[in-house]
LOLO-181932 format. One record per residue: x negated, y, z negated of N, C-alpha, C in turn; residue in one letter. Coordinates in steps of 0.2 Angstrom, whole numbers, padded with zeros to 4 digits, always signed. Atoms other than C-alpha are relative to their C-alpha. Layout:
N
XYZXYZXYZA ...
***
This chain:
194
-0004-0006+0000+0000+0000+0000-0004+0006+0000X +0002-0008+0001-0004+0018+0004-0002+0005-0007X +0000-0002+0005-0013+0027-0009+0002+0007+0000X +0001-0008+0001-0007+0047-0008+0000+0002-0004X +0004-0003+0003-0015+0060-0013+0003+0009+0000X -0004-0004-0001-0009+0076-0018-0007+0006-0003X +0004-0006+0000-0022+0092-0018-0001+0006+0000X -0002-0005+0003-0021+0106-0027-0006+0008+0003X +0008-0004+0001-0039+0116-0022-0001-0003+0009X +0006-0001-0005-0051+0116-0009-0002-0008+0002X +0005+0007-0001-0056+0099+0001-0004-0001+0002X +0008+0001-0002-0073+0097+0007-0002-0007+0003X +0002+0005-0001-0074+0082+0018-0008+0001+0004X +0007+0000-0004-0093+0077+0023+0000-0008+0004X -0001+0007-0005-0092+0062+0038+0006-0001+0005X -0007+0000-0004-0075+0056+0045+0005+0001-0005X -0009+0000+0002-0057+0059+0042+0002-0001+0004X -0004+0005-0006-0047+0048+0051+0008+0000-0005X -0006-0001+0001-0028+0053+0050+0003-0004+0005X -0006+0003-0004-0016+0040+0054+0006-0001+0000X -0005-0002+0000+0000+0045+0055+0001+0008+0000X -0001-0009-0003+0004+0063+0055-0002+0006-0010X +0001-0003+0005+0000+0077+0041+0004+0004-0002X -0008-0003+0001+0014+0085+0033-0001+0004-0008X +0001-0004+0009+0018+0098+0017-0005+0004+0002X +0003-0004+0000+0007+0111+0024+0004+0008-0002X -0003-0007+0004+0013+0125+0012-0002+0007+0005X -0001-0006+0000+0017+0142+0016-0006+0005-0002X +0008-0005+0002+0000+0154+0017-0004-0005+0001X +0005+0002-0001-0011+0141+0018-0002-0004+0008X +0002-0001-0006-0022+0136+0031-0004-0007+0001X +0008+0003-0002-0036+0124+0040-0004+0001+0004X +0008-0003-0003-0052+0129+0042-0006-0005+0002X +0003+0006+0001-0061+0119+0052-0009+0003+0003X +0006-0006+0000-0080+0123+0055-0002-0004+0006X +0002+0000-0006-0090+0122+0070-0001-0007+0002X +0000+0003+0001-0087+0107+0078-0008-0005+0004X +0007+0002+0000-0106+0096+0081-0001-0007+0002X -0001+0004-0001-0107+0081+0090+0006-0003+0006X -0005+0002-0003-0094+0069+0096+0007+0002-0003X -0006+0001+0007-0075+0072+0091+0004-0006+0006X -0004+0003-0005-0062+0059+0100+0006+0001-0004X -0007-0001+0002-0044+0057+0099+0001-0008+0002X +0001+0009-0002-0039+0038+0100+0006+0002+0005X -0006+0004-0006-0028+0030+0113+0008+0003-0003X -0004+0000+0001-0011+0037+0113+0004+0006-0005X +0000-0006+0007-0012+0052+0100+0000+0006+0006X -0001-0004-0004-0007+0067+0105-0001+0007-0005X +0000-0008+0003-0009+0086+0101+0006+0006+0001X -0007-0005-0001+0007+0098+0099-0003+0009-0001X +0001-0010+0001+0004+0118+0102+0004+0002+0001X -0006-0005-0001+0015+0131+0101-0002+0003+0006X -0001-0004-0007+0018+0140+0117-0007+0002+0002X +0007+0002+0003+0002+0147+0115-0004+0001-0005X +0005+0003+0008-0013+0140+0105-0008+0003+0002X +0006-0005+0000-0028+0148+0102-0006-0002-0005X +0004+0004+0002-0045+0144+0096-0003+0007-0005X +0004-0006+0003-0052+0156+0083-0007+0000-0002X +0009+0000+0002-0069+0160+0079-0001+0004-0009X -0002-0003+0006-0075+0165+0061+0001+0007-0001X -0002-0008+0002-0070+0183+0062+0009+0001+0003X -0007+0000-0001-0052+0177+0065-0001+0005+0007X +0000-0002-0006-0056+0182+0084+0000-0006+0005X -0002+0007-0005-0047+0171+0098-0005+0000+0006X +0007+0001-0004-0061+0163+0108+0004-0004+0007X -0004+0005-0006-0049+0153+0121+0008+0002-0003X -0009-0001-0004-0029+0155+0126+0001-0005+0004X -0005+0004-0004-0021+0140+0129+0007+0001+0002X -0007-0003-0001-0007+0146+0138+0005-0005+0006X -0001+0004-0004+0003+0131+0146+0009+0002+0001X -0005-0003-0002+0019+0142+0150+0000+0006+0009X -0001-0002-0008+0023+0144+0169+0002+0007-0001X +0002-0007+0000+0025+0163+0172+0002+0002+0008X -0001-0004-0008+0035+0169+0188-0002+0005+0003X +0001-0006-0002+0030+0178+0200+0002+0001+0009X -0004-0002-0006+0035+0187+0216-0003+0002+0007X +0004-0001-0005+0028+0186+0233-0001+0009+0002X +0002-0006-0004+0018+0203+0240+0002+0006-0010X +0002-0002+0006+0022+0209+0220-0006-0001-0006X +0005+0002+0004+0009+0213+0207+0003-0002-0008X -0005+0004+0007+0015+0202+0190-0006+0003-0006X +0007+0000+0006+0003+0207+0173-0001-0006-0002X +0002+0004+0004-0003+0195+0166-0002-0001-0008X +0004-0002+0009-0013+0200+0150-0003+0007+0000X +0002-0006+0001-0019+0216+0143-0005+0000-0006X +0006+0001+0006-0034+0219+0132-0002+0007-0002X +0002-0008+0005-0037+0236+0119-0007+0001+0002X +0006-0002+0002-0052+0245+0123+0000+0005-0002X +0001-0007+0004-0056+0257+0110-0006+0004+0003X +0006-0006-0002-0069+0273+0114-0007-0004-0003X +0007+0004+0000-0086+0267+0115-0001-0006-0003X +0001+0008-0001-0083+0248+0118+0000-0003+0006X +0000+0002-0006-0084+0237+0132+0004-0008-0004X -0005+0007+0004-0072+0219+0131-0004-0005+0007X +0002+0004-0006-0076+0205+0143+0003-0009+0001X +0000+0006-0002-0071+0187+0148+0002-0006+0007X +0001+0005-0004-0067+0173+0159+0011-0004+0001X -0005+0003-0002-0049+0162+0166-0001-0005+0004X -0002+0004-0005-0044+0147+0174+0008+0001+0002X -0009-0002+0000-0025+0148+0184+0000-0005+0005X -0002+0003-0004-0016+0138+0194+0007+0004+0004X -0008-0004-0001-0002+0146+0205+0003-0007+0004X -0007+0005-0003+0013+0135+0214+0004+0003+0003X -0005-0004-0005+0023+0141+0229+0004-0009+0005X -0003+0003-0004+0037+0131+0236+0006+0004+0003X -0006-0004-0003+0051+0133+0248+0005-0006+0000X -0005+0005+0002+0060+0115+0244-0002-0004+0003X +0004+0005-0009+0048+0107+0262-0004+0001-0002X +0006+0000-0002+0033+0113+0260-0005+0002-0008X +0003-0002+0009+0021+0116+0244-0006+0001+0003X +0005-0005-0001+0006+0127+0242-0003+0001-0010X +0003-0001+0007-0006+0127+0227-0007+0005+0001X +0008-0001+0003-0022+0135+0220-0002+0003-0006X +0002+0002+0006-0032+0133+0207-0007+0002+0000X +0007-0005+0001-0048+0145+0203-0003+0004-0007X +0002-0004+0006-0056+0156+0191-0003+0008+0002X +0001-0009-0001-0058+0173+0188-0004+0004-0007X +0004-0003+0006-0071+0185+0176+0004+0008+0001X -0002-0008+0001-0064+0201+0170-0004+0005-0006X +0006-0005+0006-0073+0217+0160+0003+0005+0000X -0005-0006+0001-0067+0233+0154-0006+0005-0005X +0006-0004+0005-0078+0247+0146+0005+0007-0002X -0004-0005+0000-0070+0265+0138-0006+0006-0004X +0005-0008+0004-0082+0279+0135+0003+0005-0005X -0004-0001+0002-0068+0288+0128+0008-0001+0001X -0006+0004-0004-0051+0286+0133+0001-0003+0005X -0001+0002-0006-0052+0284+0149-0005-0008+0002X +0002+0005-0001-0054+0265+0154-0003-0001+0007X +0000+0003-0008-0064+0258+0170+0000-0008-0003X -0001+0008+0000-0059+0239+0172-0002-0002+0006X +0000+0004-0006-0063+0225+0185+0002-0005-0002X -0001+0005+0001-0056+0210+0187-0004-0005+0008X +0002+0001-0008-0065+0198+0200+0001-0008+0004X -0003+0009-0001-0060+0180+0209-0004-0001+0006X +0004+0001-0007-0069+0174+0223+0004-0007+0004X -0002+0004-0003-0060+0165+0236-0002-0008+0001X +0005+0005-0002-0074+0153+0240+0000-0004-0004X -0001+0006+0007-0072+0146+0222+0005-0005-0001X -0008+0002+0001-0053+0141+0222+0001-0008+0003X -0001+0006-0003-0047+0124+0225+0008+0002+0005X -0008+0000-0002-0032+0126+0239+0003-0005+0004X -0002+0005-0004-0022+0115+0244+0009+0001+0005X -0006+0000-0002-0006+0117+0256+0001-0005+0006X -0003+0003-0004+0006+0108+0265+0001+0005+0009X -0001-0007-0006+0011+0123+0278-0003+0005-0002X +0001-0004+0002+0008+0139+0279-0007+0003-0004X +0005-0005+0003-0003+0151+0269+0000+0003-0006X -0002-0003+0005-0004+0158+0254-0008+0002-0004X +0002-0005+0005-0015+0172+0245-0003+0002-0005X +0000-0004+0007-0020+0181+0230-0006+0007+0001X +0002-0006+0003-0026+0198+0224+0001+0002-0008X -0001-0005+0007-0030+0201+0205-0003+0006+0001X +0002-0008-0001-0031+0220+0200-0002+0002-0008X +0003-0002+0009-0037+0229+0181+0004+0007+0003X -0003-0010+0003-0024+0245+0177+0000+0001-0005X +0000-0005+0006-0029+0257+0168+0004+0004+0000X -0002-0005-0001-0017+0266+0170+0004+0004-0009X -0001-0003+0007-0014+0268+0151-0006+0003-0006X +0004+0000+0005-0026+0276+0139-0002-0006-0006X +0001+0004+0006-0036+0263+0130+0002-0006+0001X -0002+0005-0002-0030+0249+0136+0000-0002+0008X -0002+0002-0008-0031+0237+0154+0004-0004-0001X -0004+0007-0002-0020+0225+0160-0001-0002+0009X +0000+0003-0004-0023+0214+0172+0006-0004+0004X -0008+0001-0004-0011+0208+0187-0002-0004+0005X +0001+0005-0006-0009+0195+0201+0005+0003+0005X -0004+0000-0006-0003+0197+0217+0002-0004+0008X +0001+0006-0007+0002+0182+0229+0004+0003+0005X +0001-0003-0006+0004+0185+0247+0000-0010+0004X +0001+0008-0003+0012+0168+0254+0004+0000+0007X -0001+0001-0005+0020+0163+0270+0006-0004+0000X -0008+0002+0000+0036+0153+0266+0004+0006-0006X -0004-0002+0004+0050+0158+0258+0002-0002-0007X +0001+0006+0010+0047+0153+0238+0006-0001-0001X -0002+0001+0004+0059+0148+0230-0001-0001-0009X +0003+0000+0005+0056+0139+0214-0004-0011+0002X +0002-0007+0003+0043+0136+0209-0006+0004+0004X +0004-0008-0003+0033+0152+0212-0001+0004-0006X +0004-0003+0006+0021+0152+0196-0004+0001+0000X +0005+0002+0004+0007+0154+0188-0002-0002-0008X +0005+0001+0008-0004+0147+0173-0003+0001-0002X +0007+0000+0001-0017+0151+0165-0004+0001-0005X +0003+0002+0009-0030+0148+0150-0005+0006+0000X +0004-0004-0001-0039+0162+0144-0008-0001-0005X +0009+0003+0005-0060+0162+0136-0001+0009-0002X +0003-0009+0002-0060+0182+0130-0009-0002-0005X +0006-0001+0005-0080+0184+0125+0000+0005-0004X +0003-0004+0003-0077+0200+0117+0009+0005+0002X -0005-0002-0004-0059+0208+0116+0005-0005-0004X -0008+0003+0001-0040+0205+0109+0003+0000+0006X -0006-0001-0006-0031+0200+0122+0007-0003-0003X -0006-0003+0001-0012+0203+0123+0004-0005+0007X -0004+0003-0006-0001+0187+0134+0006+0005+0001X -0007-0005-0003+0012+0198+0144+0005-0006+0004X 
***
C-alpha cells in the first residue's frame, strides 16, 4: 500500500522523483520551483503534459524565456493580424526569436508554411525603431495549388512599445482554416500574446 505523505515546508529532492500517478492539493499561493534542468530528463511512454492555453517557461528573475502558444490565431488574406507586442522602456533594447506555422485552405486545395523569424526593438527615448526579420529561404512550404506568401512587420506606432504583425498573401479563396501558430523564445523583453 501507498505510503502518503503530507508536507508542510520546503522539499529538497537530490536524484530522482518519479511521480506515478498525477499530483494534486497544490494549495493556493504556492508554487514549484524547479531549478535548472542538467542532464537527461524523460517522460515515459504514454504520459502526458497539460498547459494552459499558453505555458511559459520562466527564468529565475520570474522572466518568460519561451511562449508555448498552441492556440490557432485567424488571420486574413492581404491583412496585417498582430501577433505579439513587447514594452520597450527609454534606453533599452528587447530581442528574440519564433517558430510559426500558418494553414490556408479553400475545402480542395491546402497550403502550409512553417519558418522562423528574429525580432529586435531598441527606444532611445520614446520613440521605438523595431525589425522583425524572416527569410523565405528558411521556411518549409508546402502546397497543393496555388501560392501563398507572408510579410512580417514591427509597429511602432505607439510610444514605447512594438507589435509585431503577419501578413499572408495567398492565391485561393481561404476559408477555414486560415491560421497561424506560433511559440515564442524572448532573450530580453516581456512579451504581450495579442
Amino acid at each position: 500500500m501507498a505510503d502518503p505523505r503530507t508536507f508542510n515546508s520546503n522539499v529538497i529532492i537530490r536524484g530522482t522523483l518519479r511521480v506515478v500517478g498525477s499530483i494534486t492539493g497544490i494549495g493556493s499561493g504556492a508554487s514549484i520551483v524547479a531549478p535548472a534542468i542538467t542532464g537527461a530528463t524523460t517522460i515515459g511512454t504514454g504520459a502526458t503534459i497539460t498547459t494552459p492555453i499558453i505555458a511559459s517557461t520562466l527564468d529565475a528573475n520570474g522572466t518568460a524565456r519561451t511562449l508555448f502558444n498552441p492556440t490557432a490565431k485567424t488571420i486574413a488574406d492581404g491583412a496585417a493580424t498582430s501577433l505579439f507586442s513587447v514594452a520597450v522602456a527609454a534606453s533599452t533594447m528587447i530581442g528574440g526569436m519564433g517558430n510559426f506555422l500558418v494553414r490556408a485552405s479553400d475545402g480542395t486545395d491546402f497550403q502550409t508554411i512553417s519558418g522562423i523569424f528574429t525580432y529586435s526593438a531598441e527606444a532611445k527615448a520614446t520613440v521605438v525603431v523595431g525589425a522583425i526579420t524572416y527569410v523565405a529561404a528558411n521556411e518549409a512550404k508546402s502546397v497543393s495549388a496555388g501560392t501563398l506568401t507572408l510579410a512580417f512587420t514591427a509597429d511602432v506606432s505607439v510610444a514605447n512599445v512594438v507589435t509585431y504583425k503577419l501578413q499572408p498573401t495567398g492565391s485561393l479563396t481561404e476559408t477555414t482554416p486560415y491560421t497561424v501558430e506560433y511559440s515564442l523564445y524572448p532573450i530580453r523583453g516581456v512579451v504581450t500574446i495579442l
